[in-house]
VEXTOR-943169 format. One line per 2 residues: number of its first residue (from 1); their letters; for each residue x, y negated, z negated of C-alpha. Coordinates in Angstrom, 2 decimals, decimal comma. Example, Ala and Ser with C-alpha at 12.3 -4.5 7.8 and 13.67 -1.06 7.14 Angstrom:
REM VEXTOR-943169
1> AS> 12,30 4,50 -7,80; 13,67 1,06 -7,14
***
This chain:
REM VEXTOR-943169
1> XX> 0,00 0,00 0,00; 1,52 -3,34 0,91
3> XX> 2,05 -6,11 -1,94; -1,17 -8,34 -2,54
5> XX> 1,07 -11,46 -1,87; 2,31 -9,79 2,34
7> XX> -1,32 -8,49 2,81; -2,68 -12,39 1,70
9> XX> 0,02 -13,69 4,57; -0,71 -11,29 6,93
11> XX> -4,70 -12,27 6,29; -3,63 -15,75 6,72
13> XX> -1,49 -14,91 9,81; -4,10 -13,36 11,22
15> XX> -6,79 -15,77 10,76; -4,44 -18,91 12,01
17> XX> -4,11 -16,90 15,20; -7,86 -16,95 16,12
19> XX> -8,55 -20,34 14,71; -5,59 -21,22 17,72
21> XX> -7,33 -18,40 20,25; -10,33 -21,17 19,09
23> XX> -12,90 -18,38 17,65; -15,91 -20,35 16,01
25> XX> -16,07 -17,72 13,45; -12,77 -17,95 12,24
27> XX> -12,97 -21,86 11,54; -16,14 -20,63 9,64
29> XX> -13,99 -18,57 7,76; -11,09 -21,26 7,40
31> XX> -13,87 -23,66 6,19; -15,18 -20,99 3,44
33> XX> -11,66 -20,15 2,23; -9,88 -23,27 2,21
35> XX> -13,04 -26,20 1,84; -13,69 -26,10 -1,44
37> XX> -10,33 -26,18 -2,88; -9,66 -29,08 -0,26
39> XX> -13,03 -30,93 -1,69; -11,57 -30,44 -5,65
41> XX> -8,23 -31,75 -4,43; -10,02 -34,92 -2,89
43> XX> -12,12 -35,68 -5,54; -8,98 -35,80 -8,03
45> XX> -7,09 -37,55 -5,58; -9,91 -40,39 -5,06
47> XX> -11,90 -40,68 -7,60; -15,42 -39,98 -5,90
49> XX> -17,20 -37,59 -4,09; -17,92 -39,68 -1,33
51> XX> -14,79 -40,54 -0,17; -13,65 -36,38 -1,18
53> XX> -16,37 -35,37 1,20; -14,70 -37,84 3,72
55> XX> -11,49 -36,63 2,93; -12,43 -32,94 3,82
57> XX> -13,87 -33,70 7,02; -11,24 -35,41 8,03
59> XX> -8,51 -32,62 7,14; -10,74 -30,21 8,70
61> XX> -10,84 -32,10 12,02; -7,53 -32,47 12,31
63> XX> -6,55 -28,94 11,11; -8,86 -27,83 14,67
65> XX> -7,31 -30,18 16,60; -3,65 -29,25 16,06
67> XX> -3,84 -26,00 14,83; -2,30 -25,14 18,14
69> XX> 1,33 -27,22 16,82; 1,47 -25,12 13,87
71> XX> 4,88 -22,70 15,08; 5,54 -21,22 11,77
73> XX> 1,97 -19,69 9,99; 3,83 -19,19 6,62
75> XX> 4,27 -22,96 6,54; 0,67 -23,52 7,12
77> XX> -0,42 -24,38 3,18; 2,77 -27,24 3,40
79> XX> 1,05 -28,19 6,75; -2,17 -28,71 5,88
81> XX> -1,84 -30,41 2,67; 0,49 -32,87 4,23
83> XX> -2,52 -33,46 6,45; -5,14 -33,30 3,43
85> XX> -2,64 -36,15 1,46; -2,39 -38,29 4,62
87> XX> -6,34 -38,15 4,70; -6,61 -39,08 0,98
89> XX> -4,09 -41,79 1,36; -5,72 -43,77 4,64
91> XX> -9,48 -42,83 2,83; -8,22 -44,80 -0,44
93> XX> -6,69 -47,61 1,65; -9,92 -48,45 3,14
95> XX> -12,08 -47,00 -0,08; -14,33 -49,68 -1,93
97> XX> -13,04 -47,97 -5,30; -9,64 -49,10 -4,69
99> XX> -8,32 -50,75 -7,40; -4,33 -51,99 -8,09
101> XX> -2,23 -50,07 -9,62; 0,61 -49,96 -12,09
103> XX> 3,99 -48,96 -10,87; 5,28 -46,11 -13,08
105> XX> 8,70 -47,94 -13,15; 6,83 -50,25 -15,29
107> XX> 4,86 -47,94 -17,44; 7,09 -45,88 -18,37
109> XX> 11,19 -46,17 -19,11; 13,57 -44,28 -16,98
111> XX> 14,31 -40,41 -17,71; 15,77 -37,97 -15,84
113> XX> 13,63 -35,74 -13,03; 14,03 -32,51 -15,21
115> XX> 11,68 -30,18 -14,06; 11,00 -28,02 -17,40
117> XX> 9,14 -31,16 -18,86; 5,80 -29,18 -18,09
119> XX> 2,30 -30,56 -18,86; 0,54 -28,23 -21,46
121> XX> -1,14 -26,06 -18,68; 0,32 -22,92 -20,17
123> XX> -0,43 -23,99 -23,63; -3,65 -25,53 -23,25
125> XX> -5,80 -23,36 -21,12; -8,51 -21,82 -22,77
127> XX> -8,46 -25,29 -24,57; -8,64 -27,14 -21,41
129> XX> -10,92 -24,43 -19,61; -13,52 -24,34 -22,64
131> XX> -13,23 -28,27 -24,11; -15,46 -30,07 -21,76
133> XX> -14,11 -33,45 -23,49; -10,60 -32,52 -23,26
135> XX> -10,77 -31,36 -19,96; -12,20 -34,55 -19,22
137> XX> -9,22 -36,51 -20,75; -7,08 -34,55 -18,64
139> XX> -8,90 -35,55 -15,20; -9,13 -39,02 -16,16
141> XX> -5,33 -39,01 -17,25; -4,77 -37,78 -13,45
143> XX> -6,93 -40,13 -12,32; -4,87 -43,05 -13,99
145> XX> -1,87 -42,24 -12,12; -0,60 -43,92 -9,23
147> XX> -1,87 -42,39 -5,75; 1,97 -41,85 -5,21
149> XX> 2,25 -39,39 -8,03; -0,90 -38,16 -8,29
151> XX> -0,11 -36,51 -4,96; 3,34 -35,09 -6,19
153> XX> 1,18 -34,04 -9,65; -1,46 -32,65 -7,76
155> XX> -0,11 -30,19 -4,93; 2,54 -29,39 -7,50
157> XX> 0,70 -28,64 -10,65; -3,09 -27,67 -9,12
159> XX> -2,80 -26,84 -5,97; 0,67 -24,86 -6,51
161> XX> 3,16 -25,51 -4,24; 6,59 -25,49 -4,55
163> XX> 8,84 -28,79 -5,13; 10,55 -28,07 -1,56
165> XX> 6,64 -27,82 -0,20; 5,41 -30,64 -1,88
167> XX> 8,45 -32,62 -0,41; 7,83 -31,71 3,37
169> XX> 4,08 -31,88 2,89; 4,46 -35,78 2,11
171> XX> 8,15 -36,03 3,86; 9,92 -36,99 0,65
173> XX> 13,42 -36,44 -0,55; 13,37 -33,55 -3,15
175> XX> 14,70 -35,35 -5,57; 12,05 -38,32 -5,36
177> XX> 9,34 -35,44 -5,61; 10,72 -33,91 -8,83
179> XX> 11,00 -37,31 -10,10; 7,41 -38,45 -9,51
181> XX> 6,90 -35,31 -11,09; 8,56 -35,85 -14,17
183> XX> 7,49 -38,87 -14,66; 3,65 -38,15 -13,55
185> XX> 3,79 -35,11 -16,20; 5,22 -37,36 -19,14
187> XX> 2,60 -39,84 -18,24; -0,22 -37,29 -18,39
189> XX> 1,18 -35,63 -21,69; 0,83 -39,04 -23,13
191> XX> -2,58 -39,04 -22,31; -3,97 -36,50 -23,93
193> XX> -2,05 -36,74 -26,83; -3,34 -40,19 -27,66
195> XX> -6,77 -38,35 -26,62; -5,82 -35,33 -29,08
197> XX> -4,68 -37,69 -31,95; -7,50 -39,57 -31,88
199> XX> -10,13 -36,84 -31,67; -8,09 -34,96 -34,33
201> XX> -6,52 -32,20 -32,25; -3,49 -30,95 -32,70
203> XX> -0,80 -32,37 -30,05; 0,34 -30,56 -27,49
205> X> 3,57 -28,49 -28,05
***
């Protein structure tokens, strides 16, 4: 039997290969498999599910229309969330809920882009899962960020991707991307620990 993670690519492989033959089914079956995930990771990345919505649409045009460019299928989650961020980034430049935003350089002093500074997803999750207000502490920390890192925090964090992904999908130098990171995590962390103190919860370790 082959190992879940090959027979997932080779599903994936597949699948890209009629969405390029252009099978109407299989962009059904794109749509069913990768829309929803691509709706979460809009609404976190703008705020509202109006612009999300717009957001998917968008990603799933292009994704039809250049399918076709795609030469390398394993690099098709990098690929398509590069085209997913683009989308959130041009839907928030034109987006009535824009508002200004805070440069991290000036929230927060400067620290080096070590990469073990995790947020408490390991040790919060059945916290985080079950806590409907903490949960909600965490989405509006996310929120807070800059658009910038949000991105990096997002497709890193949520969405999974590697820190050599995440740099290609938004053509960034590595080391930008694991600062962002850093930075975006210790931001977040802050969060919910003022969140935590103040609600009487213990702080995150």
């Amino acid at each position: 039997m082959a190992p879940q993670g090959k027979s997932a690519q080779g599903d994936l492989d597949t699948l890209i290969g009629r969405l390029k033959d252009g099978e109407s089914s299989a962009f059904d079956e794109f749509v069913e498999r990768f829309g929803q995930r691509l709706l979460r990771f809009g609404e976190r990345m703008c705020g509202n599910v109006e612009d999300a919505r717009e957001v998917l649409q968008d990603t799933l045009l292009k994704t039809y229309e250049s399918i076709g460019n795609l030469k390398h299928p394993n690099a098709f989650r990098t690929w398509l969330y590069r085209i997913a961020s683009n989308a959130c980034l041009m839907r928030r430049r034109k987006s009535r809920y824009l508002h200004e935003e805070v440069p991290l350089e000036e929230a927060l002093p400067p620290a080096a882009p070590e990469e073990s500074a995790h947020l408490p997803w390991e040790a919060l999750p059945e916290r985080v899962l079950l806590n409907k207000e903490l949960r909600g502490a965490l989405e509006d920390a996310i929120s807070d960020l800059p658009s910038s890192s949000r991105l990096v925090l997002l497709l890193r964090d949520v969405e999974g991707l590697t820190t050599e992904e995440t740099a290609r999908a938004l053509d960034l130098n590595r080391d930008v991307v694991k600062m962002r990171l850093y930075r975006a995590r210790g931001r977040v962390r802050n969060a919910l620990e003022t969140y935590m103190s103040r609600s009487g919860a213990a702080s995150p370790p």
